[in-house]
C-alpha positions as CSV (number, residue, x, y, z in Angstrom):
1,X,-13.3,-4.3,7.9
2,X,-11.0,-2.5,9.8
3,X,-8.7,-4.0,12.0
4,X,-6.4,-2.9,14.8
5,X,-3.7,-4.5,17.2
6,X,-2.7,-3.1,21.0
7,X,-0.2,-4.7,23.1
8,X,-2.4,-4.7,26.0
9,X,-3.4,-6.4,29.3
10,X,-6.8,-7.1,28.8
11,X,-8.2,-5.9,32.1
12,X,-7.4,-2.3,30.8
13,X,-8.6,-2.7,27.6
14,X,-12.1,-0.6,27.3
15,X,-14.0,-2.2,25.2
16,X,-18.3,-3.1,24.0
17,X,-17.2,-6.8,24.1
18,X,-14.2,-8.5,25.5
19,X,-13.8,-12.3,23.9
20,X,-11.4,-15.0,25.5
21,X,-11.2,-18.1,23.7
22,X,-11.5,-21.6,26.6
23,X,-10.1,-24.7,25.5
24,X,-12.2,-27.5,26.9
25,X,-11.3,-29.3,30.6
26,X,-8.8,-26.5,31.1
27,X,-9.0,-23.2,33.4
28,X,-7.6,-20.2,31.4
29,X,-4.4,-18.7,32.6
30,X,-5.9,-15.3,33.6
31,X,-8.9,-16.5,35.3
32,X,-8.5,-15.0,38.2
33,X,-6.9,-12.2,37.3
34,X,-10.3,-10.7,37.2
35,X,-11.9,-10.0,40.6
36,X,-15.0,-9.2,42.3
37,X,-18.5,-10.1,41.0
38,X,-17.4,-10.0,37.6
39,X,-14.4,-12.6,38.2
40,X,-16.9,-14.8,40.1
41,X,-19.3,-15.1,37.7
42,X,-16.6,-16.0,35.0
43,X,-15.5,-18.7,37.2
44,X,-18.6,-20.4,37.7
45,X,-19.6,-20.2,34.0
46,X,-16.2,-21.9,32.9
47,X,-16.8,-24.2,35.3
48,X,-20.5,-25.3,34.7
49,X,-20.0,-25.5,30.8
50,X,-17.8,-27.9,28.5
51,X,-16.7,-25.7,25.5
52,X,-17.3,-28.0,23.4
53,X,-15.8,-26.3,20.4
54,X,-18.3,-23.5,19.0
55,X,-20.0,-23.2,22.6
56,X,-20.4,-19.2,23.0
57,X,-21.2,-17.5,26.4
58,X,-21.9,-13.5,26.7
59,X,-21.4,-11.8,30.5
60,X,-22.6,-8.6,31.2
61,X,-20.2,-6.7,33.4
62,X,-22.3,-3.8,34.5
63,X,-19.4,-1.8,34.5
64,X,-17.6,-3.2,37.0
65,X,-14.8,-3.4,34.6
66,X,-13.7,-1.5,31.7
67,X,-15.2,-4.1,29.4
68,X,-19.1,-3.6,28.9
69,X,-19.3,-7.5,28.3
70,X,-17.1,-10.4,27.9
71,X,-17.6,-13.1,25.2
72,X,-16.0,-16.5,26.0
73,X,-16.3,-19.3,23.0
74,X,-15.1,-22.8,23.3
75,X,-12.4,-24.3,20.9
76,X,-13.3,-28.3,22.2
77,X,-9.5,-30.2,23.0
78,X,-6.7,-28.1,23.2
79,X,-5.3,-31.5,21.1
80,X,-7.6,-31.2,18.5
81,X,-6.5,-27.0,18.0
82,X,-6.1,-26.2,14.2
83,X,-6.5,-23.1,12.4
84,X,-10.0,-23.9,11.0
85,X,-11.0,-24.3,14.7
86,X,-10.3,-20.6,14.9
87,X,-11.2,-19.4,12.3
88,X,-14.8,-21.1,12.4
89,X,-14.6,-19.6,16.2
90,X,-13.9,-16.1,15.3
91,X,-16.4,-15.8,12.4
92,X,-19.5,-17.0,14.8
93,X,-17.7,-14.6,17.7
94,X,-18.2,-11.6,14.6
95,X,-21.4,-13.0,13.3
96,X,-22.8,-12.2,17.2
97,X,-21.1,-8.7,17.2
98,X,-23.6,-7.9,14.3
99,X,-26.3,-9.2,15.3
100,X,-25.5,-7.0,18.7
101,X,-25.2,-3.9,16.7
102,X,-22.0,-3.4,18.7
103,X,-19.3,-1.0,16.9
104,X,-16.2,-2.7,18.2
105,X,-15.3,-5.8,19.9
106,X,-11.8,-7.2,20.9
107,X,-10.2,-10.4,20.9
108,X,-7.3,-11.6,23.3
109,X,-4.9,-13.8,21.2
110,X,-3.9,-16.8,23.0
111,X,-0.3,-16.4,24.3
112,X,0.3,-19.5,23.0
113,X,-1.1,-19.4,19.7
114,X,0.2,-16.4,18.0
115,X,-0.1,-18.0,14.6
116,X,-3.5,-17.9,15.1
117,X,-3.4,-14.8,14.5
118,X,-4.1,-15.1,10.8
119,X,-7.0,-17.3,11.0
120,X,-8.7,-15.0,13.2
121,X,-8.4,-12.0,10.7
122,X,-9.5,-14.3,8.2
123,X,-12.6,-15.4,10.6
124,X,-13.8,-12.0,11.3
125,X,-13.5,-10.5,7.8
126,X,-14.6,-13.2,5.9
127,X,-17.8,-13.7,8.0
128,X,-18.6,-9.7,7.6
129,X,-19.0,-10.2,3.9
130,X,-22.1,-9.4,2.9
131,X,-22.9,-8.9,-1.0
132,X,-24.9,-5.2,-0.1
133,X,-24.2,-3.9,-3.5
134,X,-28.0,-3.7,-4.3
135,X,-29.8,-3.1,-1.0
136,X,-31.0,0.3,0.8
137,X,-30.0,-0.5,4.2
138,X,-26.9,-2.0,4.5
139,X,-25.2,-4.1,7.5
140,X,-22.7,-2.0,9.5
141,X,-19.2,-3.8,9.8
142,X,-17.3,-3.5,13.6
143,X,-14.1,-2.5,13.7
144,X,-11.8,-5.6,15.6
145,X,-9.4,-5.1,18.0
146,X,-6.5,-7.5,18.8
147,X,-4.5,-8.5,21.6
148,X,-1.1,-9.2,20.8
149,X,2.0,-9.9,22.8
150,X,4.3,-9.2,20.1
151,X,4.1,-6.3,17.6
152,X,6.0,-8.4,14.6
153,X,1.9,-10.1,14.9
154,X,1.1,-7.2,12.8
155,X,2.8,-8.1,9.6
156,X,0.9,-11.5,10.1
157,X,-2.1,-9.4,10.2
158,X,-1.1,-7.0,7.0
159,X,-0.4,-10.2,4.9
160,X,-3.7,-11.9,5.5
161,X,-5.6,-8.9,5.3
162,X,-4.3,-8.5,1.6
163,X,-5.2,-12.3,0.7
164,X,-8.7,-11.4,2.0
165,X,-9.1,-8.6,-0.2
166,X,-8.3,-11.1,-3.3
167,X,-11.2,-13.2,-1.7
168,X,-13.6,-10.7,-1.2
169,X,-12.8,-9.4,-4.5
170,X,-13.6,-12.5,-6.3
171,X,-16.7,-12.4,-4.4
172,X,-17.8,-9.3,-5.3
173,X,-17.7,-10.4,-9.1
174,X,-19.1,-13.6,-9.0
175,X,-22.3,-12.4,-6.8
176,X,-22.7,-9.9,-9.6
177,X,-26.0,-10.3,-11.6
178,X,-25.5,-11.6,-15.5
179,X,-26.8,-8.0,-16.3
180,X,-24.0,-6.4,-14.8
181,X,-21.1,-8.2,-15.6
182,X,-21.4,-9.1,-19.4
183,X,-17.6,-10.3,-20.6
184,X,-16.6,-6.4,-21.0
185,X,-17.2,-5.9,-17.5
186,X,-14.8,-8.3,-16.4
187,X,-12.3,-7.1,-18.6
188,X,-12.8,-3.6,-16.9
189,X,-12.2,-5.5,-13.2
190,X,-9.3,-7.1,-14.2
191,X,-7.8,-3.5,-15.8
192,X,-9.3,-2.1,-12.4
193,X,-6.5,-4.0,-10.6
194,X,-3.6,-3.0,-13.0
195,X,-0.9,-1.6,-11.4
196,X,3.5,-0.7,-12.3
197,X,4.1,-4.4,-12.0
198,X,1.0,-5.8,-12.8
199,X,-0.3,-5.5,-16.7
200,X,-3.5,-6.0,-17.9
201,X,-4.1,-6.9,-22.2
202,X,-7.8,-7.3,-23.0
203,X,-8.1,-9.5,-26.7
204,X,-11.4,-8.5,-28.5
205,X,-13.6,-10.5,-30.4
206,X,-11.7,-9.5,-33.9
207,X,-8.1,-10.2,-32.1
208,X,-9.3,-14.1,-31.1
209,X,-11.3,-14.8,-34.4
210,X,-8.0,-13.4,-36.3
211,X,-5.6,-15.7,-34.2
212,X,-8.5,-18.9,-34.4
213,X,-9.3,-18.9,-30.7
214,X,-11.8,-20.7,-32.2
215,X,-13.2,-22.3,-29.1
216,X,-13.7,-19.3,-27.3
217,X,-15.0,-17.7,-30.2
218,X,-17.3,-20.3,-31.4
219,X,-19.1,-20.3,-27.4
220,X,-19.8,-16.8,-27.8
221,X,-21.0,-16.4,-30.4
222,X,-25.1,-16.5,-29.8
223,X,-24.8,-13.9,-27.3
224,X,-24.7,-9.9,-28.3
225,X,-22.3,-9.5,-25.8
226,X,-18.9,-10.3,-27.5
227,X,-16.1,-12.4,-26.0
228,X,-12.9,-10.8,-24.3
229,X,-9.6,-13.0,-23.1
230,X,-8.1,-11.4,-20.3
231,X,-4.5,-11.5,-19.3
232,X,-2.7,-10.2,-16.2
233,X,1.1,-10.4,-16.1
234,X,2.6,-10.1,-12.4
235,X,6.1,-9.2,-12.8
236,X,6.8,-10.6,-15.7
237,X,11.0,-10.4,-17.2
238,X,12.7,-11.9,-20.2
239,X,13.0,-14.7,-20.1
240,X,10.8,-15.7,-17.1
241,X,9.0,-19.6,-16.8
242,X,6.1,-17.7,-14.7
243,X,3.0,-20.0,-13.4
244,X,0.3,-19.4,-14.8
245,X,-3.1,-19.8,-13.6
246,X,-6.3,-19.6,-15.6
247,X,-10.0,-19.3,-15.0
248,X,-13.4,-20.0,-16.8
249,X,-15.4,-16.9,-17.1
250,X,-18.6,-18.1,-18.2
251,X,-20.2,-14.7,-17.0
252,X,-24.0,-16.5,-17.7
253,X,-24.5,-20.1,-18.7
254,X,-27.7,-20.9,-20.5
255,X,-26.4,-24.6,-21.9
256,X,-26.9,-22.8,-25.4
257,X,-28.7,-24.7,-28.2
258,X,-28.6,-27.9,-25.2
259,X,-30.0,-25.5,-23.2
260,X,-30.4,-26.7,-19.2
261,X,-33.5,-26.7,-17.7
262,X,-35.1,-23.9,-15.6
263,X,-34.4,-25.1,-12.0
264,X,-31.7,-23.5,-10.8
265,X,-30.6,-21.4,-13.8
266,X,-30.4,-17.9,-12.1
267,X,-27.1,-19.8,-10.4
268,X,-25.8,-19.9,-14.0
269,X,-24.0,-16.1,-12.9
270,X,-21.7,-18.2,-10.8
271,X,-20.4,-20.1,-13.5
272,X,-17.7,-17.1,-13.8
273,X,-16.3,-18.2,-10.4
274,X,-12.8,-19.8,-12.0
275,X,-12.2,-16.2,-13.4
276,X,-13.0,-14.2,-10.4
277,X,-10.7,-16.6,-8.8
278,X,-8.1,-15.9,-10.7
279,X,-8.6,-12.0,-10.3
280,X,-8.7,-12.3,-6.9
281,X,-5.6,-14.4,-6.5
282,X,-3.7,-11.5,-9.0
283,X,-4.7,-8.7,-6.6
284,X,-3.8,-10.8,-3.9
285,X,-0.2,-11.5,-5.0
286,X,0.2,-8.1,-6.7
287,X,-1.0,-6.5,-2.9
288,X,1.7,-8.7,-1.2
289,X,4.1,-8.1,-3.3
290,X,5.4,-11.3,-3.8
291,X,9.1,-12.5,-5.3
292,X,7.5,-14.4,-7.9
293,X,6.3,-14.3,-12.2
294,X,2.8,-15.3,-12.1
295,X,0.3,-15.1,-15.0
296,X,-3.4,-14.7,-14.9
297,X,-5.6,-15.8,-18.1
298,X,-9.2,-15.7,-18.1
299,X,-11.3,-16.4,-21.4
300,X,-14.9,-14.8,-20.6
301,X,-17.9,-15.4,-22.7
302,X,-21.6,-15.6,-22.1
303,X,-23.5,-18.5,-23.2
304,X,-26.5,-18.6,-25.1
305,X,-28.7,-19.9,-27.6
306,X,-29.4,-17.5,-30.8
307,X,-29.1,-17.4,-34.7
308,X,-25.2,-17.5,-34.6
309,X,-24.8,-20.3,-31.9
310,X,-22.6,-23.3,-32.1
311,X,-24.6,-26.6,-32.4
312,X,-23.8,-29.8,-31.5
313,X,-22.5,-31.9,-34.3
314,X,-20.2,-29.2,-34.9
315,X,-16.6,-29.7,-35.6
316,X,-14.3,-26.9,-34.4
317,X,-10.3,-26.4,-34.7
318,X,-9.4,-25.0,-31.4
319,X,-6.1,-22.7,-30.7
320,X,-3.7,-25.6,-30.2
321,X,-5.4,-26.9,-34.0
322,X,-7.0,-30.1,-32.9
323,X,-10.2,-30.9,-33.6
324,X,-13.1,-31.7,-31.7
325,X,-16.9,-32.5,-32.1
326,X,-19.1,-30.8,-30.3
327,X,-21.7,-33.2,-28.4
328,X,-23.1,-31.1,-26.1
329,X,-23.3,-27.2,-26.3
330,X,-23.3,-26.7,-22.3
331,X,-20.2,-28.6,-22.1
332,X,-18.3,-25.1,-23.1
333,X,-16.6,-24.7,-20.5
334,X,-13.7,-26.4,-21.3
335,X,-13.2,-25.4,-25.2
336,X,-12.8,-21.5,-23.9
337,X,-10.5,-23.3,-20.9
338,X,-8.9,-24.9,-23.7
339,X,-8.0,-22.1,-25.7
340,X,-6.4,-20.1,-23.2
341,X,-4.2,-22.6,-21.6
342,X,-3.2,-23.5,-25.2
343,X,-2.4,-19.7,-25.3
344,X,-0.4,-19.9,-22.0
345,X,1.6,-22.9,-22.6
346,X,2.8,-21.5,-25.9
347,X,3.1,-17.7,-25.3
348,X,4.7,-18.2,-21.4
349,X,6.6,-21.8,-21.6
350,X,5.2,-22.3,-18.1
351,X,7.1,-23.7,-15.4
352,X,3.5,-24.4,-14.5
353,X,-0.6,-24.2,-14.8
354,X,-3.5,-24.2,-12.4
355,X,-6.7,-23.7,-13.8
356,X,-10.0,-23.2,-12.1
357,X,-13.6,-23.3,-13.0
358,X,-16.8,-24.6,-12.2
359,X,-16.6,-27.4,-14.7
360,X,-18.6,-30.5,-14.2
361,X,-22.2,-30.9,-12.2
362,X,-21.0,-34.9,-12.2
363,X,-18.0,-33.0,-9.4
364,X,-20.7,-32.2,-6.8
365,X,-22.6,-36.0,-7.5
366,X,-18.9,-37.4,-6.9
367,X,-18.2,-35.2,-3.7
368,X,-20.8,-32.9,-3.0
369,X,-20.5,-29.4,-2.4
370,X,-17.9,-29.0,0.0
371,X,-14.7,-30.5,-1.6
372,X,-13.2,-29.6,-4.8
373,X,-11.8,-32.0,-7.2
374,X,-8.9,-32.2,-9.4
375,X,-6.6,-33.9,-11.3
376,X,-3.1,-33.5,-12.1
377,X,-0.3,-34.7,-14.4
378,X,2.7,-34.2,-11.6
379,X,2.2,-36.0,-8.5
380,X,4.9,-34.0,-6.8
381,X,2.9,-30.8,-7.8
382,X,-0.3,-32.6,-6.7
383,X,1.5,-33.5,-2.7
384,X,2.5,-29.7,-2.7
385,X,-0.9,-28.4,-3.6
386,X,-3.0,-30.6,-1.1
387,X,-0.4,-29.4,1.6
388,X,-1.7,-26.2,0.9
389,X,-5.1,-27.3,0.8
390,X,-4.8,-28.7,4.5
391,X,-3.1,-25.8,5.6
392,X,-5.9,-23.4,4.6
393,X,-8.9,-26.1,4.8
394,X,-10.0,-25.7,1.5
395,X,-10.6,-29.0,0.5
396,X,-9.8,-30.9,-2.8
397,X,-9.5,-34.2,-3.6
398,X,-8.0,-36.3,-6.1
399,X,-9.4,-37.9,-9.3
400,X,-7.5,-40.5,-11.5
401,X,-6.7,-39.3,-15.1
402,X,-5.2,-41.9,-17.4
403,X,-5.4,-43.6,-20.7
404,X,-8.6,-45.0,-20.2
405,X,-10.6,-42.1,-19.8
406,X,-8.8,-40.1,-22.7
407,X,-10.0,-43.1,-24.6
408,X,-13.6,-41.3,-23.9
409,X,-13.2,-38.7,-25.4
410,X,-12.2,-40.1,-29.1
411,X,-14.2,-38.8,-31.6
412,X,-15.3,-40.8,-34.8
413,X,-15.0,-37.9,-37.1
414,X,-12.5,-35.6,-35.3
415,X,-9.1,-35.7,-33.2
416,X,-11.6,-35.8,-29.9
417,X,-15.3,-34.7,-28.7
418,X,-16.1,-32.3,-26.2
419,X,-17.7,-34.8,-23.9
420,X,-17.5,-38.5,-22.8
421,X,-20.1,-41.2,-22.7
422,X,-23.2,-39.8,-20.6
423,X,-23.0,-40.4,-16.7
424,X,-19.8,-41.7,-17.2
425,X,-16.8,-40.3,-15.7
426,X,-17.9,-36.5,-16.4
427,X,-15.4,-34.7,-14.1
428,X,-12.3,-36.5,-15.2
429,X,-13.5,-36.5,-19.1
430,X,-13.9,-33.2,-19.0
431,X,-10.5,-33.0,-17.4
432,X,-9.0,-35.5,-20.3
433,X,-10.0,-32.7,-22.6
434,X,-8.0,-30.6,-21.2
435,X,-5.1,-32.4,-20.7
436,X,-5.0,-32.0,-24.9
437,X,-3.9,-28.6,-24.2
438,X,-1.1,-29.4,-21.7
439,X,2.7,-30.3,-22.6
440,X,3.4,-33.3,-21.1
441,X,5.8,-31.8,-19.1
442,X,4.6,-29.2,-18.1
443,X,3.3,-29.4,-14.3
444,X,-1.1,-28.7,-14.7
445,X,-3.6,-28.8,-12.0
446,X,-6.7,-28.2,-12.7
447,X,-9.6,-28.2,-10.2
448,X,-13.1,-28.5,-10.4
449,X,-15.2,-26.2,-8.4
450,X,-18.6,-26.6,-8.8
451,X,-19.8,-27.4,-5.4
452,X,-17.5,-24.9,-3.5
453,X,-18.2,-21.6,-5.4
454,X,-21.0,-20.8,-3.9
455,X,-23.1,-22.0,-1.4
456,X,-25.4,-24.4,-2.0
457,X,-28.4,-26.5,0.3
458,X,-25.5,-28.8,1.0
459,X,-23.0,-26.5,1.5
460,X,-21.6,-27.1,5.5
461,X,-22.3,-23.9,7.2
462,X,-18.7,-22.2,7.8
463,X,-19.2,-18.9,9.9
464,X,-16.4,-17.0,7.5
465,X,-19.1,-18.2,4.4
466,X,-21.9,-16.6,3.8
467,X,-24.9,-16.6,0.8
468,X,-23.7,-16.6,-2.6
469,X,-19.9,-16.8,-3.8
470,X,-17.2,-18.3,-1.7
471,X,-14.5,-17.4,-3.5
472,X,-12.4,-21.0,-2.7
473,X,-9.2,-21.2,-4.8
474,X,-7.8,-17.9,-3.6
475,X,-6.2,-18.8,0.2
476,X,-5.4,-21.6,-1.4
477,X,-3.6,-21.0,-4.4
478,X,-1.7,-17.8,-2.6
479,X,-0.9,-20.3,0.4
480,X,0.8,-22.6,-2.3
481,X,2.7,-19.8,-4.2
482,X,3.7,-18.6,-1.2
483,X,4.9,-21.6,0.0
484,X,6.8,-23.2,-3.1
C-alpha cells in the first residue's frame, strides 16, 4: 500500500474522502472551521450521534469544498483511547474506501495523538491484505494520505511500514496452498530475503541425517518432499549471545500414520505459521536495521503417512541425544521444534529463545482462538514479553510449567514420550517437551499459536485481519526486540 504524509490544513487538502476521527461527548477542535452548508451539516451530524467507538458517518460535500466527501468514525471515550482503538478504527475507515472503489482517501491525525500514527499505518495496511495470489480480478489497493503536524511523524511511518511488510510477508507463505510451498519452497523464501547482513544456510536431508537431527528427519520421512532446516543469521559477530527465535514449519500436516480426521484438514497448510513467523520477523528486523544479533531457525517438513513413516511405538534419539517414544505421530510438531532449538542452544549459546508454532489444538480448547499461550522458564523475560504483547494487542497468556507436568511426559522405555496423558494438560506437555531442549539458564518462551494464526469461526473480527493467515508473533516479537 502506498502511503504518503503532507503537513497540511485539512480544508485545503483535495481529496475523494476526508476522515476525521470524533471522540465521544466532545466537539472536535476544527468544527467550525468549516463553513457553509457543508460545516452545518457536520455540526448537526456530530451532534445527533454518540460515536460510540466504531460508529462511521460518510458526508457528501457536493463540491462545496475541496474534499468530495468527509468520513467521520467514532473512537467511544477519549479515556478509554488506546492504539488498538485506532487501529481497529482505521482498518474499517480503509475497509469502506474499497468497498467505495475510491483511489485515495486521507486521514487527519489527531493533534494530540501523534503516536497514533503508527497504528493507523498499521490499520490501513493490514486491512488491505488480501491473499490475491490465485484470482483473475484482483482488489485495487488506495493509496493513504496523512495529516501530520510534524514531519519527524514520517520516520514513525517508515518504521511501521517495514514491520508490516514482515507481517504481510508471513502471510503471504502461510496462505500458500501445500502444493506450492513443499519444505524447498520455504527454503527459497527465506534465501529470497538474504541480504549483506542477513545470511541464509539451507541443511538438506543428507546434512540432518548425517548430524542425527533425528527428529526432524524421522517426521519427514513419509513424504517425497525432503526435509530442509533453515537458518537466518542477522548480524551475527564473534563472539555474539544473539536471540534466537525459531519456528515450526510443518508446510502440510496429515497426523501421519495417526492420521486426523477429514474435517478441517485443508487448514493443515497453516500449520507452517511458526516458520513464516519467524521469516517475517527476520525481514522485519533486517528492513529496520536494527542494533541487535538475532537468529532465525525454522525446521520445515511435510507430514504424512507412507511406507517410510515413523510409527508410534517408535523410539527415536533426537539432536540433544535423549530419547523419546513416540505415542502419537501428529504430535510432530515438537520433535522437529526440538531439534532445532537443540541446534540453537548449542551452535549460538543464546542469550535467549522464542519459539513459535501452532502446537497444541488443547491451546484453542483452553483459550480459544484469540489469545495465544505460552510458557516460560524466566519470569522477568515473561513481564517483558507480555508488555509487548499489551503494547501491540496481540494477546498471550500464561500457562504454568513445572515438575508435575514434566512428570507426564516420562516414558517407561525411554528418557521421555512425545505426548502426555490424553486430554490432559496438552499445551503445557507439549511445552514440557520442549523444555528438554532448553539450558536451564537460558531465558525460553515459547508460544502456542494455534488459535491466532489464522482466522477461525471464533476468531473476533479485527478490521486490520482478514481470511486466512494472521501472521501474530511478528508486531509482537519486533515490538519486544525493539524494546529490550
Amino acid at each position: 500500500m502506498k502511503i504518503v504524509t503532507e503537513v497540511k490544513n485539512h480544508l485545503y487538502k483535495n481529496t475523494k474522502a476526508l476522515c476525521h476521527f470524533i471522540y465521544e461527548n466532545e466537539k472536535p477542535y476544527w468544527i467550525n472551521e468549516i463553513h457553509g452548508r457543508v460545516g452545518n451539516t457536520i455540526k448537526q451530524i456530530i451532534s445527533n450521534t454518540e460515536w460510540k467507538e466504531g460508529e462511521i458517518r460518510i458526508i457528501e460535500t457536493h463540491g462545496l469544498i475541496l474534499a468530495e466527501k468527509v468520513i467521520l468514525i467514532g473512537l467511544g471515550l477519549r479515556k478509554n483511547l488506546n492504539s488498538e482503538k485506532i487501529r481497529e478504527s482505521t482498518g474499517k475507515i480503509t475497509r469502506e474506501i474499497q468497498k467505495m472503489k475510491l483511489p485515495e482517501y486521507t486521514i487527519v491525525l489527531p493533534k494530540e495523538s501523534q503516536e497514533f500514527a503508527r497504528s493507523i499505518v498499521e490499520g490501513a495496511e493490514l486491512s488491505m491484505y488480501n491473499f490475491d495470489k490465485y484470482k483473475i480480478n484482483q482488489k485495487i489497493t488506495p493509496i493513504l494520505c496523512i495529516l501530520i503536524h510534524d514531519k519527524k511523524i514520517n520516520d514513525i511511518i517508515i518504521k511501521t511500514q517495514k514491520i508490516n511488510n514482515g507481517v504481510i510477508f508471513a502471510r503471504d507463505i502461510a496462505n500458500l496452498p501445500p502444493n506450492d510451498c513443499a519444505p524447498a519452497k520455504m527454503a527459497k523464501f527465506a534465501k529470497s530475503i538474504a541480504t549483506s547482513t542477513l545470511k541464509c544456510r539451507v541443511l538438506t536431508k543428507d546434512y540432518l541425517e548425517k548430524k542425527k537431527f533425528n527428529g526432524i528427519i524421522s517426521v519427514g520421512m513419509g513424504s517425497k518432499n525432503e526435509p530442509r532446516l533453515i537458518v537466518l543469521e542477522y548480524n551475527i559477530k564473534k563472539n555474539d549471545r544473539p536471540i534466537v527465535v525459531v519456528g515450526k514449519a510443518v508446510t502440510f500436516d496429515t497426523g501421519g500414520i495417526s492420521l486426523k480426521p477429514s474435517d478441517k484438514l485443508d487448514e493443515m497448510k497453516f500449520d507452517k505459521c511458526g516458520g513464516c513467523v519467524v521469516l517475517g520477523i527476520m525481514k522485519a528486523v533486517s528492513e529496520l536495521k536494527l542494533p541487535i544479533s538475532l537468529v532465525g531457525i525454522i525446521p520445515s517438513v511435510e507430514n504424512m503417512p507412507g511406507g517410510n513413516s515413523y510409527r508410534p511405538g517408535d523410539i527415536i534419539k533426537m539432536y540433544n541425544e535423549k530419547m523419546v517414544e513416540i505415542i502419537n505421530t501428529d504430535a510432530e510438531g515438537r520433535l522437529i521444534l526440538s531439534d532445532a532449538i537443540s541446534y540453537g542452544e548449542t551452535k549460538y549459546s543464546p542469550k535467549a529463545i522464542i519459539d513459535f508454532a501452532t502446537l497444541t489444538g488443547a491451546c484453542i480448547t483452553a483459550l480459544g482462538t484469540n489469545v495465544a499461550g505460552f510458557t516460560t522458564n524466566n519470569d522477568d523475560f515473561a513481564t517483558k514479553f507480555k508488555e509487548s504483547s499489551k503494547r501491540c494487542n496481540e494477546e498471550i497468556w500464561q500457562l504454568p510449567l513445572n515438575n508435575d507436568y514434566m512428570d507426564m511426559i516420562k516414558s517407561d522405555v525411554a528418557d521421555i514420550k512425545n505426548t502426555g496423558p490424553k486430554g490432559a494438560a496438552g499445551t503445557i506437555t507439549a511445552a514440557a517437551f520442549l523444555f528438554h531442549s532448553i539450558n536451564k539458564n537460558t531465558p525460553w518462551i515459547h508460544v502456542d499459536i494455534a488459535g491466532t494464526s489464522w482466522i477461525q469461526p471464533s476468531t473476533k473480527f479485527r478490521s486490520y485481519n482478514s481470511k486466512g493467515a494472521t501472521g501474530f508473533g511478528v508486531r509482537l516479537t519486533i515490538d519486544y526486540l525493539t524494546n529490550n
